[in-house]
N, C-alpha and C positions, 0 to 999 in steps of 0.2 A: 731567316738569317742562317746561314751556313757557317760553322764551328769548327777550327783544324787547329788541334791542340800540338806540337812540336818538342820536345825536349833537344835540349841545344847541348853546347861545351861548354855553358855557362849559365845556363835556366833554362827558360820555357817561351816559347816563342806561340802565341795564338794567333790564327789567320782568322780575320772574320771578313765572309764576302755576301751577295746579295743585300736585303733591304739592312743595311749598319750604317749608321751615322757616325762619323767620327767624334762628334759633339757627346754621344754617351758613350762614348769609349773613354774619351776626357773625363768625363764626369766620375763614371767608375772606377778609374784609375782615383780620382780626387776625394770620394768618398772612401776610397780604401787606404790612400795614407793618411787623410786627418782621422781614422776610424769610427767613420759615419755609414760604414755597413758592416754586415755581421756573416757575409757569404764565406767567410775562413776565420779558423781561428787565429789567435793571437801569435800560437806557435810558429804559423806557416807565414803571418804578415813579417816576424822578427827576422825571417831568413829572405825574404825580400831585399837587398840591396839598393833595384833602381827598378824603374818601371818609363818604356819609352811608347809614346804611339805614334807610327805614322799612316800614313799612307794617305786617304779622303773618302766622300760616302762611297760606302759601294764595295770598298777593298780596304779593309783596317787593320793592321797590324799591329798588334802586342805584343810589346820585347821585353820579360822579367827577369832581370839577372839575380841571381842567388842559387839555395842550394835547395830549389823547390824541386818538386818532383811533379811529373806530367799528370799521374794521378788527382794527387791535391789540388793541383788547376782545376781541370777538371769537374771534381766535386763542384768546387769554387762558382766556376761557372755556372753549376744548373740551381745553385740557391741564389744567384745573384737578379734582384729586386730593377735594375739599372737597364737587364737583357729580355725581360717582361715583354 
């Protein structure tokens, strides 16, 4: 799975292409608002606003509005349990 982290006018936008399901992009995203993972701190979930996904397998999109930084994605990403 291919990883393209984006900083936006508004958050952070993730491209995820190759073997990605969209089914665990949902999931991820699910586990991180009811905070049922532990891939960012508390700090970085509070600046979170919205979390949108689309796209289907193969080509998944990740649209995070707030006042995160592409860094902290980032991180985010290589301790998340979900992208195993």
């Amino acid at each position: 799975m291919k990883k393209e982290v984006h900083a936006t006018g508004n958050g952070v936008k993730i491209a995820f292409s190759g073997e990605v399901k969209k089914e665990n992009i949902v999931k991820m995203v699910e586990n991180c608002a009811t905070g049922a993972c532990e891939c960012m701190s508390d700090k970085t979930k509070e600046k979170i606003r919205d979390m949108q996904v689309r796209g289907e397998d193969g080509a998944v999109e990740l649209e995070l509005t707030g006042d995160v930084a592409k860094d902290e994605i980032e991180a985010a990403l290589k301790r998340s349990k979900v992208l195993k």
